[in-house]
C-alpha positions in Angstrom: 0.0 0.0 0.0 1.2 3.1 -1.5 2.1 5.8 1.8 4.3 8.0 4.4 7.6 5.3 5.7 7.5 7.3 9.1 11.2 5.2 9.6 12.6 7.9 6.6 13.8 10.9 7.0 11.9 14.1 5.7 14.5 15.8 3.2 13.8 19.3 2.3 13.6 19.7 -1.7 14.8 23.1 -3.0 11.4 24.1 -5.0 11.1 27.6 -8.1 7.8 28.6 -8.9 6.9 30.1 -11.6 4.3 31.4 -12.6 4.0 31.8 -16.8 1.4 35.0 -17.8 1.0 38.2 -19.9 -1.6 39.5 -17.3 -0.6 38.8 -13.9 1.7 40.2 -11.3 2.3 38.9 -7.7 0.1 40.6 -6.4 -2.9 38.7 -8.8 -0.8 35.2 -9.1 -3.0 33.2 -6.9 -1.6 29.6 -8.3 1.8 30.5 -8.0 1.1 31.7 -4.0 -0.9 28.6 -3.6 2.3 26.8 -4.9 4.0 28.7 -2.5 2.1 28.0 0.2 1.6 24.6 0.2 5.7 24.1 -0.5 6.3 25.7 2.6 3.7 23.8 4.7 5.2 20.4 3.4 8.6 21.4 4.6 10.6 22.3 1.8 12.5 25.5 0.9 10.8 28.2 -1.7 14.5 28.4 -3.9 12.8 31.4 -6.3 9.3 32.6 -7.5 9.4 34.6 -10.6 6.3 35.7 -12.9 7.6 35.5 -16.8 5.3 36.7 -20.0 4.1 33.7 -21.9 7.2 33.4 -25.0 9.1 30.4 -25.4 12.6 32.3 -25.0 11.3 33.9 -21.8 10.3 30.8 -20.1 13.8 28.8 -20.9 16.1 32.1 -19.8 14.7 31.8 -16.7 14.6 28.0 -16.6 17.9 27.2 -17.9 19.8 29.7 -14.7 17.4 27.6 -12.2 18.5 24.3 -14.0 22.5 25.3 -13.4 21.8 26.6 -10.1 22.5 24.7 -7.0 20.2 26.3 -5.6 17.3 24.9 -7.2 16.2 20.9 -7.3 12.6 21.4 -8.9 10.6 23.7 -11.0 7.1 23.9 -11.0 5.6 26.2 -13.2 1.3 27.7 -13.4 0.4 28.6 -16.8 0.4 28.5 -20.3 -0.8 24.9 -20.6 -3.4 25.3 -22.3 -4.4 25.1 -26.1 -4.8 28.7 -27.2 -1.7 30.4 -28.9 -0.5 32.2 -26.5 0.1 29.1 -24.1 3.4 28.0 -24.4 4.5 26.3 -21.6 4.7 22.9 -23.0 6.9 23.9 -25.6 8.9 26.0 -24.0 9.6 22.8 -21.4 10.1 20.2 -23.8 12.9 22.0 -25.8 14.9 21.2 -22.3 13.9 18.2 -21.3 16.4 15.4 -21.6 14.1 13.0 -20.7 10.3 13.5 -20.8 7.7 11.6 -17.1 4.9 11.5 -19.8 3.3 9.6 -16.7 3.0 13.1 -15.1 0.5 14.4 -17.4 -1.5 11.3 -17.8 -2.4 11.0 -14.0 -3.1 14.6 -13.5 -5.2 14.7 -16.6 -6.8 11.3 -15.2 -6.9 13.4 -11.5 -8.3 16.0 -13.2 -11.4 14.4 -15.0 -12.7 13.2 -11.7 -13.2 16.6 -10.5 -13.7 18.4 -13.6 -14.9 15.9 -16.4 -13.7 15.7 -20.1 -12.7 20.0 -19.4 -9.5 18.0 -18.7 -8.4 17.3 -22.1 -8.0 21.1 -22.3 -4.7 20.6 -20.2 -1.2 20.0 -21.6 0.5 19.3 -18.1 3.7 18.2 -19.1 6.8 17.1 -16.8 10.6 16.2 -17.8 14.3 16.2 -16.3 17.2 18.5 -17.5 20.4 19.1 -16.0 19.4 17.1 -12.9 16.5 19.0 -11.8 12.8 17.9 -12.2 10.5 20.1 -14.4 6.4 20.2 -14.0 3.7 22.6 -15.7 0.6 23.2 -14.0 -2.4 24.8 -15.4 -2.8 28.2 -14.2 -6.1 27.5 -12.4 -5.8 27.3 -8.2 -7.9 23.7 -8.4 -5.6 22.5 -11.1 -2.4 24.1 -9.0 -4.2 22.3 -5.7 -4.9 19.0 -7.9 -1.4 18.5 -8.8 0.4 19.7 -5.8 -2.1 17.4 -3.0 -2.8 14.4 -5.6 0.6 14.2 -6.9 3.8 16.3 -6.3 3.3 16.3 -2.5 3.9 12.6 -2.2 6.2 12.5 -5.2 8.6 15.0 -3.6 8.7 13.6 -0.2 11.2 11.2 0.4 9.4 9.6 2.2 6.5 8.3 0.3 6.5 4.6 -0.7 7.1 2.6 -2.7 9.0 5.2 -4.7 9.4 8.6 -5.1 11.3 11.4 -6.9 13.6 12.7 -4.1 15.4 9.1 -3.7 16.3 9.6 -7.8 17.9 12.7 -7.4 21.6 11.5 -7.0 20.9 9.2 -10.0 19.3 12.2 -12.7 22.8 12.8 -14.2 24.1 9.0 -14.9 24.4 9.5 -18.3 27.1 12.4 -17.8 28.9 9.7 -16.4 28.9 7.2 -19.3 32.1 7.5 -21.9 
């Protein structure tokens, strides 16, 4: 049965939000604060929160520094997943990715449809790896922020959480660089 190994250790996880829009500022981003909030009330350490316009070039400058920084073990962006044109998320993700957790979007769309019906297939969620550091687009809705983050991401990024999770991969992200 799938659940919390009380015998683990919690280990903090270094988190960025960000929040992909043309319209919002911090003061009106309530996904991203809702990110933020629930972060901090797992445990783990806010690393950065930035608010970036919805262009492909845009969204990587700011995700390639957080993928060389140190200071930054996973992104998870609100926004821009949608299907109009100027939601670009997905494709500004997937240019990075070195490897693609197509799993990701399949259970949060799955997730989803329970609360919200066939609306779901609206949604590109979309989650990868690059440069050692995880990678997940939410929608930009607070219930789809709240859906990902309590029905996914919360067990996923705590070390914790059996049979498998995330956090015990992170040494392992970067084998290949290893290879000759």
């Amino acid at each position: 049965m799938p659940g919390i190994d009380e015998s683990r250790p919690f280990v903090s996880v270094k988190i960025a939000v960000l929040t992909v829009s043309d319209t919002r500022g911090l003061a009106e981003d309530r996904s991203g604060q809702t990110l933020v909030d629930r972060i901090e009330t797992a445990g783990h350490t806010l690393a950065d929160r930035k608010i970036v316009k919805d262009e492909v070039a845009d969204v990587q400058v700011v995700l390639k520094e957080w993928i060389a920084s140190d200071r930054v073990d996973v992104i998870i962006s609100t926004g821009g997943t949608g299907v109009t044109g100027r939601d670009i998320t997905p494709e500004a993700f997937s240019g990075l990715y070195e490897k693609e957790i197509p799993g990701f979007g399949e259970l949060f769309r799955m997730l989803s449809y329970q609360k919200i019906g066939t609306s779901t297939i609206q949604s590109r969620a979309t989650a990868g790896v690059a440069g050692g550091t995880y990678l997940f687009a939410l929608p930009g809705s607070t219930g789809a922020v709240k859906d990902g983050w309590d029905d996914i991401l919360v067990h996923q990024l705590d070390y914790r959480f059996m049979p498998c999770n995330f956090v015990e991969l992170f040494d392992r992200l970067q084998e290949h660089q290893k290879r000759n």
